[in-house]
KEMIVEX-856528 format. One record per residue (C-alpha): x, y, z; residue in one letter. Coordinates in Angstrom, 2 decimals, always signed. Layout:
N
      xx      yy      zz aa
       X       Y       Z  A
...
END
This chain:
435
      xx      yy      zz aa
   -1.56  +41.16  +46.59  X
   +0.66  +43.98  +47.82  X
   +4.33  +44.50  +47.23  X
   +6.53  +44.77  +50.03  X
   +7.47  +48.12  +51.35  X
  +10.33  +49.90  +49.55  X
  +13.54  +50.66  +51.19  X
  +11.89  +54.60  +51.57  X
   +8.52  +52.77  +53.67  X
  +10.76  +50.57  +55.49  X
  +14.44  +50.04  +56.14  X
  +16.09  +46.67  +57.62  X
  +18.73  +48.46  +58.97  X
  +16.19  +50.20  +61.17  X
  +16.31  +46.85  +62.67  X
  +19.58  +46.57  +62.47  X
  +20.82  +49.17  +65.70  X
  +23.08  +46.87  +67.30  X
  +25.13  +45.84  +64.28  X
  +23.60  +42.75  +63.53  X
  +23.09  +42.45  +59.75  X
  +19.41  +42.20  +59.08  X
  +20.06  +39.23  +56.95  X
  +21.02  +37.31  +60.13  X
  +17.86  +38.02  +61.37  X
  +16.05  +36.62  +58.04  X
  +18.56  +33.30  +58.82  X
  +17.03  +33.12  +62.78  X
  +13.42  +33.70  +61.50  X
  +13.35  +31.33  +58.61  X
  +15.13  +29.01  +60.76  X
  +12.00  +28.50  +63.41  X
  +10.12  +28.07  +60.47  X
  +11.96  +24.88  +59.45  X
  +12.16  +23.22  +62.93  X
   +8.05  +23.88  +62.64  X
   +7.91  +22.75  +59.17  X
  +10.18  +19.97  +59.61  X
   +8.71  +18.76  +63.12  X
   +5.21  +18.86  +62.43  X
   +5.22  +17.61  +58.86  X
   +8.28  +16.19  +56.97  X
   +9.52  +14.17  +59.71  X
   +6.75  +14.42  +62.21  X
   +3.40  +13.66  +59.62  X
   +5.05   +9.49  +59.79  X
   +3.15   +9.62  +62.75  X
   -0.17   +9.82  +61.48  X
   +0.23   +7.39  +58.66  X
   -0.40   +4.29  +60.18  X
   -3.25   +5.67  +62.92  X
   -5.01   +6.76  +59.49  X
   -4.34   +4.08  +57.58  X
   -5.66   +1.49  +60.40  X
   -8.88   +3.62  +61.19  X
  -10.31   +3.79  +57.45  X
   -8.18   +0.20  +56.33  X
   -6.72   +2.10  +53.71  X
   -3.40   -0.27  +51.77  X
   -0.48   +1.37  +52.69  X
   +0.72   +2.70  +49.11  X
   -2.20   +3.86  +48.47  X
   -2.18   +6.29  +51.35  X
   +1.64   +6.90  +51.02  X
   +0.51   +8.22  +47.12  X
   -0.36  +11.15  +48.96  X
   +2.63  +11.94  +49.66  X
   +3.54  +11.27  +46.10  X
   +0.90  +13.97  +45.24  X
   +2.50  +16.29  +47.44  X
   +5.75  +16.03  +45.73  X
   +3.80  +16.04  +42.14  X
   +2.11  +19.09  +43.27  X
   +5.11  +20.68  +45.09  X
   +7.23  +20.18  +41.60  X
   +4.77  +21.36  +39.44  X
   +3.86  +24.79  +41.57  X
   +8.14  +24.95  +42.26  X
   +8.85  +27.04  +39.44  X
   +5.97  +29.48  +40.05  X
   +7.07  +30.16  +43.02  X
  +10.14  +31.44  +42.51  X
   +8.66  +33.67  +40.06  X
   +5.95  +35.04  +42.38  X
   +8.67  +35.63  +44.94  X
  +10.61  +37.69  +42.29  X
   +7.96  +39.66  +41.24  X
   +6.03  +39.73  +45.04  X
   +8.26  +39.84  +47.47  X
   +9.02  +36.61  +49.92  X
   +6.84  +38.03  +52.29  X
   +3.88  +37.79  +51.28  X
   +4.24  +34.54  +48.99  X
   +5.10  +33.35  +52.43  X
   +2.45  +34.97  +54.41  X
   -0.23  +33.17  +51.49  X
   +1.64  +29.77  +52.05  X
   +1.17  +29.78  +55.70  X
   -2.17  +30.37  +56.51  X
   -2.80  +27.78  +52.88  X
   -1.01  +25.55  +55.11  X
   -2.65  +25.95  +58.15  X
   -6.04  +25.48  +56.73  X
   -5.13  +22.18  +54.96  X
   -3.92  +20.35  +57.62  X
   -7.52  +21.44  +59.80  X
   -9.47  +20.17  +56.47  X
   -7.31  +17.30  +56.62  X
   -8.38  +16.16  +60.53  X
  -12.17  +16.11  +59.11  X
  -11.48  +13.75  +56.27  X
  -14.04  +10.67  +55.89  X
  -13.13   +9.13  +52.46  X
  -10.14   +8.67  +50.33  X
  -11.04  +11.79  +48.16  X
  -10.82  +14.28  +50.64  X
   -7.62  +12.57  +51.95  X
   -6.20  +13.58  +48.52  X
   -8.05  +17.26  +48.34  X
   -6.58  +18.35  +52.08  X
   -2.96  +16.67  +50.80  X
   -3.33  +18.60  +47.55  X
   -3.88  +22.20  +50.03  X
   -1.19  +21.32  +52.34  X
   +1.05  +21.17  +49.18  X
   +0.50  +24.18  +47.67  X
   +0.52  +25.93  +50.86  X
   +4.09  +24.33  +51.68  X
   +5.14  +25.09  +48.21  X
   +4.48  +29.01  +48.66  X
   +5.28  +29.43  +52.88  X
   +8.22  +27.02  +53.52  X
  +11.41  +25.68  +52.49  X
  +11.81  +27.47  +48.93  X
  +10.73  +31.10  +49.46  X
  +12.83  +30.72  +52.74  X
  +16.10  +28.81  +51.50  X
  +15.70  +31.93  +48.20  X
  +15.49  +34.99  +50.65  X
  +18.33  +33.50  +52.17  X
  +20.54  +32.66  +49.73  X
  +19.65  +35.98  +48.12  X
  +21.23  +37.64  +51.47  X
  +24.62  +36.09  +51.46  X
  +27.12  +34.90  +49.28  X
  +30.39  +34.28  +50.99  X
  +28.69  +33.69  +54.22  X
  +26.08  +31.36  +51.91  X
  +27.39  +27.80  +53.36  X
  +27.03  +29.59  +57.01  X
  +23.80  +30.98  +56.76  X
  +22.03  +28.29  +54.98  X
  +23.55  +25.80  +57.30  X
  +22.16  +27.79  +60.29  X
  +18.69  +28.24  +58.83  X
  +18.23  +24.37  +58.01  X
  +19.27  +23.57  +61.29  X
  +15.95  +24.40  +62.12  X
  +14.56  +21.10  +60.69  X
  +17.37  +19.42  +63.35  X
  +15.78  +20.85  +65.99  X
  +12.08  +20.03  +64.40  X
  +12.97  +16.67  +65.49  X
  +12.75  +16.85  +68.43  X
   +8.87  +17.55  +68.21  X
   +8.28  +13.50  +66.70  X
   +7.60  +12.32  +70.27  X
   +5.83  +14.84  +71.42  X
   +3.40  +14.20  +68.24  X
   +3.77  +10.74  +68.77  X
   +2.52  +11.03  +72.52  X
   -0.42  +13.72  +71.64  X
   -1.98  +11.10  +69.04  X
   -1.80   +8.26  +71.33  X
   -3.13  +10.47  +74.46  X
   -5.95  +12.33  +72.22  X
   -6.40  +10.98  +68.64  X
   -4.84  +12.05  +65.36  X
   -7.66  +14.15  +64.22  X
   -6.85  +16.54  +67.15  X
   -3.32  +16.31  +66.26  X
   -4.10  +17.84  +63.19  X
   -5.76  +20.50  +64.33  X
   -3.12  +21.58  +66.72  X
   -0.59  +21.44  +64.12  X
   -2.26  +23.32  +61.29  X
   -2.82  +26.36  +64.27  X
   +0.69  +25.88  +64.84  X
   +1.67  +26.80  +61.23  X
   -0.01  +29.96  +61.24  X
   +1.22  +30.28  +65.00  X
   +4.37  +29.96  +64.16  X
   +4.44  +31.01  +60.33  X
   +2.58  +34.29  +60.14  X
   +5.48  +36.21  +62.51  X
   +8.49  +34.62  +60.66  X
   +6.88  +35.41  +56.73  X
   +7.13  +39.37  +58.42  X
  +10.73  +39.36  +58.48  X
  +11.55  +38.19  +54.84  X
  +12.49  +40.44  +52.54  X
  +13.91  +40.51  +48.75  X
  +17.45  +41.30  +48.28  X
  +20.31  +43.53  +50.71  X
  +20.38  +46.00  +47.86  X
  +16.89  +47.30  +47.69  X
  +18.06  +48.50  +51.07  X
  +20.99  +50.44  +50.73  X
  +22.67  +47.04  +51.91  X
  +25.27  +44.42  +50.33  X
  +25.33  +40.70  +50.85  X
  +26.66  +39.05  +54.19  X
  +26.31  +42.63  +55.46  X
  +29.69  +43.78  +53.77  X
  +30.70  +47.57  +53.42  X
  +31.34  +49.06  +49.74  X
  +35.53  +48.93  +50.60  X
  +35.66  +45.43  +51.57  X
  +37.51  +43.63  +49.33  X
  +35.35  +42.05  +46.50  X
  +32.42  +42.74  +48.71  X
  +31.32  +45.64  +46.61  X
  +31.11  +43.49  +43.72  X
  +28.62  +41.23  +45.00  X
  +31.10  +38.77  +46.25  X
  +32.67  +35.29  +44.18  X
  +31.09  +32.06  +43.40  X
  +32.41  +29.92  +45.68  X
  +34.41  +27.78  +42.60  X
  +36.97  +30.11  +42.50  X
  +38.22  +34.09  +42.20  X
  +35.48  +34.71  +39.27  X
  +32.74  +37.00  +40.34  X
  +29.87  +36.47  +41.28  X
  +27.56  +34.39  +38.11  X
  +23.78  +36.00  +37.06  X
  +21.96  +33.01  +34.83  X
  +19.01  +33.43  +33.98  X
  +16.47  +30.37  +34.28  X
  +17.08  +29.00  +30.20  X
  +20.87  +29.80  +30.74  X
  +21.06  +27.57  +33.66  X
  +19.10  +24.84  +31.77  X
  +21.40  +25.04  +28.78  X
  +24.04  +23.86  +30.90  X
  +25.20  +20.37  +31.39  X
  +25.96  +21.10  +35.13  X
  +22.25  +22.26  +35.64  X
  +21.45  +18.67  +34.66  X
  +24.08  +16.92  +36.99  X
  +22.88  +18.74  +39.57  X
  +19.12  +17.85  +38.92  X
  +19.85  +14.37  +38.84  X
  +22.00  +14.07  +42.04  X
  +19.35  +16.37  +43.74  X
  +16.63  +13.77  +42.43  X
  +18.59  +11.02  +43.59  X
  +18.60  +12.89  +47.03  X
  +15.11  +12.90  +46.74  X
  +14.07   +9.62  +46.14  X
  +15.28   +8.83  +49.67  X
  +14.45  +11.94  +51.33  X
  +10.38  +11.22  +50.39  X
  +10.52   +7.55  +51.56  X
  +11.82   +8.98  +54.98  X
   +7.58   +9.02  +55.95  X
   +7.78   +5.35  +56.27  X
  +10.56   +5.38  +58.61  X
   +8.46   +4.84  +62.04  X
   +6.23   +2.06  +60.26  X
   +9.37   +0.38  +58.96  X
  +10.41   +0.28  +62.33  X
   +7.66   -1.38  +63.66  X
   +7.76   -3.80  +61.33  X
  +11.48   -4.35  +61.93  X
   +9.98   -4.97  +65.81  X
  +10.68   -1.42  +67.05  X
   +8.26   -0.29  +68.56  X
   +6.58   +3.06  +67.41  X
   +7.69   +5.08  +71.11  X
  +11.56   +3.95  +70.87  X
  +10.99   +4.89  +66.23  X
   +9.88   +8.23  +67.59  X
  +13.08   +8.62  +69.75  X
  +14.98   +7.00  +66.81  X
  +13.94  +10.13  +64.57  X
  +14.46  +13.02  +67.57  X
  +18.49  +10.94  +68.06  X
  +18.36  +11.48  +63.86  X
  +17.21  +14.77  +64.09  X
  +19.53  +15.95  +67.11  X
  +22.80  +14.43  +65.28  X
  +21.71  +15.72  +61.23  X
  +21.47  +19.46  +63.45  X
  +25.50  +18.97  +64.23  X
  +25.51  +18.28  +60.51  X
  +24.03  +20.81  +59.23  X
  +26.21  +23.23  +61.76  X
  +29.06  +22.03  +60.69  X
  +28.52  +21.86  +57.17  X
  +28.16  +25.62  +57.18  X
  +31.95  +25.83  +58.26  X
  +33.42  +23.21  +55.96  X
  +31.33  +24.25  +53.05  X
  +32.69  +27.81  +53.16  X
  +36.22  +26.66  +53.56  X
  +36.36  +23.68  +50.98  X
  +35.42  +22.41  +47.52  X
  +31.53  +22.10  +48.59  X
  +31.20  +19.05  +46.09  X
  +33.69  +16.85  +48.19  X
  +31.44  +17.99  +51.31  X
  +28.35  +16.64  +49.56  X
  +29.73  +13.70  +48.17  X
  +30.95  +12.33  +51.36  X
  +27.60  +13.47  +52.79  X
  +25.78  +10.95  +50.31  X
  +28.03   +8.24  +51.19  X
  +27.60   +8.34  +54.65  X
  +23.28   +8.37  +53.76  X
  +24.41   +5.02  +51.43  X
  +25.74   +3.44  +54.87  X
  +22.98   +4.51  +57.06  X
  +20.06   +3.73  +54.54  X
  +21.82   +0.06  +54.38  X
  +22.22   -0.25  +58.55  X
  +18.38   +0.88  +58.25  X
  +17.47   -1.89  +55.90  X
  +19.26   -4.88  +57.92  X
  +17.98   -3.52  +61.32  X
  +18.43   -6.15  +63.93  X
  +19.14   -5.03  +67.03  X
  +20.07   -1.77  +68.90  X
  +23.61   -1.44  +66.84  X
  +22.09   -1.17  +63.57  X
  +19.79   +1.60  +65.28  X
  +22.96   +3.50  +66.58  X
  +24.77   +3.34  +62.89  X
  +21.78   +4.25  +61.39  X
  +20.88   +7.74  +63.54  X
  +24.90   +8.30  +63.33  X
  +25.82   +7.44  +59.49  X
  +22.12   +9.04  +58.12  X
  +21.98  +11.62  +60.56  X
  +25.08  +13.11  +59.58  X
  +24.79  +12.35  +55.88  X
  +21.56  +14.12  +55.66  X
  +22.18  +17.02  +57.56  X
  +25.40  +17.97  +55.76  X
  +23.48  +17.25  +52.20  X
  +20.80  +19.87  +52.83  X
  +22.47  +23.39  +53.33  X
  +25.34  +22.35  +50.70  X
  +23.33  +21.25  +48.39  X
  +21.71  +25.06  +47.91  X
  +24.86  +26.90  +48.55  X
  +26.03  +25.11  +45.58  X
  +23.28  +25.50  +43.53  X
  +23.49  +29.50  +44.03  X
  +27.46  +29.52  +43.51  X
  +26.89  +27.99  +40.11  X
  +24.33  +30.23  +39.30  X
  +23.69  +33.10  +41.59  X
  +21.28  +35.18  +43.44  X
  +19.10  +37.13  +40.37  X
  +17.23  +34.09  +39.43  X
  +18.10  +31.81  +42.28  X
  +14.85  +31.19  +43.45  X
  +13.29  +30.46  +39.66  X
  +16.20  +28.04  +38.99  X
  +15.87  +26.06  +41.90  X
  +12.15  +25.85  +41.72  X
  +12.80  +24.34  +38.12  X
  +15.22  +22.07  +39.23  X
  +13.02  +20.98  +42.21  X
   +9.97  +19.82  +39.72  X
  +12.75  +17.87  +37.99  X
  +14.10  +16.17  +41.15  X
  +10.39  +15.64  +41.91  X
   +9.78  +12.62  +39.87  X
  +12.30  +10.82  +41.66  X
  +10.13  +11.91  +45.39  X
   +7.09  +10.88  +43.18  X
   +8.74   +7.32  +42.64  X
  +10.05   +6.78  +46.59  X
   +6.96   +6.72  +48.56  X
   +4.97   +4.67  +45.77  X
   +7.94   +2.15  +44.93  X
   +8.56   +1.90  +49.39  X
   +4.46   +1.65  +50.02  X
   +4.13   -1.34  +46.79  X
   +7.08   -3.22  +47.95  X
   +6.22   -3.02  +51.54  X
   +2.30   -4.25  +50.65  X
   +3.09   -7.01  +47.72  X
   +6.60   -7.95  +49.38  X
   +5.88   -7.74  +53.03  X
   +8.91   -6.45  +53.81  X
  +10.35   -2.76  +54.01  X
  +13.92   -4.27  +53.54  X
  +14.43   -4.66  +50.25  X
  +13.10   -1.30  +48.92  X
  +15.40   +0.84  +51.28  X
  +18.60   -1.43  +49.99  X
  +17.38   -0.21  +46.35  X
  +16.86   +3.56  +47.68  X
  +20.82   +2.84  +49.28  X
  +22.27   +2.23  +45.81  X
  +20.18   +5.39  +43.79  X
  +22.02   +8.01  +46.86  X
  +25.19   +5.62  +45.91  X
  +24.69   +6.89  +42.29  X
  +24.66  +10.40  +42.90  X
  +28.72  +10.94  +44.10  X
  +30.10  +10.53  +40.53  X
  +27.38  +12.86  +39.75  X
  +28.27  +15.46  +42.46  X
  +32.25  +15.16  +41.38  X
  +32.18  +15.81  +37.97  X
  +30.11  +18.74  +38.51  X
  +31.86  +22.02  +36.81  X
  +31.37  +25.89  +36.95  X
  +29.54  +26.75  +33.58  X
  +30.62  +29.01  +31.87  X
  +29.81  +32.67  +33.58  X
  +26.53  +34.60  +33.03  X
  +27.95  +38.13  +34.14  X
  +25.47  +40.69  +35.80  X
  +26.16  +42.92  +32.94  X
  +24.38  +40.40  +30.50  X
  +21.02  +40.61  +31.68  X
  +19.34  +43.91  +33.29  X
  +18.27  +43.88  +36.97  X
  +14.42  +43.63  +36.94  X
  +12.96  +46.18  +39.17  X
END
């Protein structure tokens, strides 16, 4: 595997001729990525799990273990991936992750048994662990760092607008089948994928640059910028730093609590029907969710940069308690409204802070190794949604009662969130830079 060019091969600032820091450009790139990534698979793949289900007769938790596989698999590979993007470059972890991804999902529309169900599942993970959401959310993080809030808000608004491909899946199963489905959207990850993976690159200063595209006399800018919990300067943990630290642990366990919901959310459109919704007006329920979590995640970029971001995510995990409820008592169109509004919101505002947060506490050098740690840990709680929903929903007959249970775990997490404290600081000077 190559290494990416060196600032001497190739300079972002080249790119860079009308002002715009190049890190922007990283945001706008990784950004389409998401909406892809989001529409096609972590909201959009709900679609296909009751078309499969029905054409082999497969029980419903045994087919949503899949997804618990995924998150297994995704946890486990999490912390080598932020290694390989340390010591690789983003670009071309990402570039492996796409076309990884791409392929799976084709294997996955010629699946004929349980087995290679699993097998195409297990691809699709490890390609999503290496080309999506972590090496992204890490190049970006590693770009910014008073802008952080901003930039991370504006790159997961992609999955907001990902949304809005649901129906459109939706309508291309029920026109062709959802074997062809899957074939369109693994082309569409390397379609879309393979140009974005291009533009990541490591870190502002292998290019002459600084973070949020400051100049060496801005104020603090020349230091690398502060935390975000205060004046102090910026923090450099390393990985067993981070995990020696009771905050590292807080923030685990409200991120796993996050979680548990988050990986139940492939359900959604069959809980619907159940509720008597039917699967064209769940589709539109998930686009209205999608649409209103995008003004979420917008505006969580301004208010996370401007206050206490553990206030913005605990009132972001209330407002997912009252929509998960609304969702669980659905009765008529009211409960639909509340639900789109209160989890829309809640969700959308959770996911860019969430990281921001995560890098204030403990920086930029290791970023993307400490937050693949903490994602295996968060994982057994996405192991435990999509298992405990699928059970519940086949031995109980009902979808209600597990999403009040998944309502009270997000409840959980605010104490969690408001208790959290800045550890003490791991300066730059304590640990060399690893060229």
């Amino acid at each position: 595997m190559a290494k990416e060019p060196t600032p001497a091969q190739e300079s972002p600032s080249d790119g860079s001729h009308r002002n715009i820091f190049y890190g922007w450009w990283i945001v706008f790139a990784g950004s389409m990525s998401q909406a892809y990534t989001s529409g096609a698979f972590w909201q959009g793949f709900g679609a296909f799990f009751d078309p499969i289900v029905e054409h082999f007769g497969w029980g419903k938790a045994i087919t949503g273990a899949a997804v618990s596989l995924q998150r297994t698999e995704s946890g486990l590979i999490s912390p080598f991936v932020g290694w390989f993007i340390e010591r690789f470059g983003p670009r071309n972890v990402m570039l492996f992750g796409v076309i990884a991804t791409g392929l799976g999902f084709i294997l996955l529309s010629r699946i004929n048994n349980l087995w290679q169900f699993y097998a195409a599942f297990a691809i699709i993970t490890v390609g999503l662990s290496f080309g999506s959401f972590l090496t992204v959310t890490t190049t970006v993080a590693n770009w910014f760092v008073n802008r952080r809030a901003r930039a991370l808000a504006i790159m997961s608004a992609g999955s907001g607008i990902g949304g809005l491909l649901v129906p459109l899946i939706v309508w291309f199963i029920a026109t062709t089948d959802w074997r062809t489905g899957l074939v369109a959207i693994g082309v569409g990850f390397m379609a879309v994928g393979l140009p974005v993976a291009f533009v990541m690159r490591s870190r502002p200063e292998d290019y002459g640059l600084l973070p949020d595209g400051a100049r060496p006399n801005d104020d603090g800018s020349g230091a690398g910028g502060t935390s975000g919990f205060g004046a102090e300067p910026e923090a450099a943990f390393t990985t067993r730093q981070a995990m020696a630290t009771l905050t590292f642990w807080q923030m685990a366990l409200a991120m796993g609590g996050g979680q548990l919901i988050i990986s139940a959310s492939v359900y959604q459109i069959s809980a619907m029907s159940s509720f008597g919704v039917s699967r064209t007006v769940g589709g539109m329920v998930i686009m209205a969710v999608s649409i209103i979590g995008l003004m979420g995640r917008l505006t969580s970029g301004f208010f996370g940069d401007q206050l206490d971001k553990r206030y913005v995510l605990a009132v972001s995990f209330a407002m997912q308690f009252v929509g998960t409820l609304l969702f669980a008592f659905i009765g008529g169109t009211w409960h639909l409204i509340g639900f789109i509004v209160f989890w829309g919101i809640g969700f959308g505002v959770s996911i860019p802070i969430r990281f921001a947060m995560l890098a204030d506490l403990f920086g930029r050098r290791h970023f993307g190794s400490i937050m693949g740690i903490m994602m295996t840990f968060s994982t057994v709680f996405g192991v435990v949604g999509p298992i405990m929903v699928g059970w519940m929903a086949d031995y109980r007959g009902s979808y209600r009662e597990p999403y009040v249970i998944l309502a009270v775990a997000v409840l959980v997490c605010i104490p969690l969130i408001l208790t959290v404290k800045q550890p003490q600081t791991a300066t730059p000077a304590e640990e060399p830079v690893r060229t």
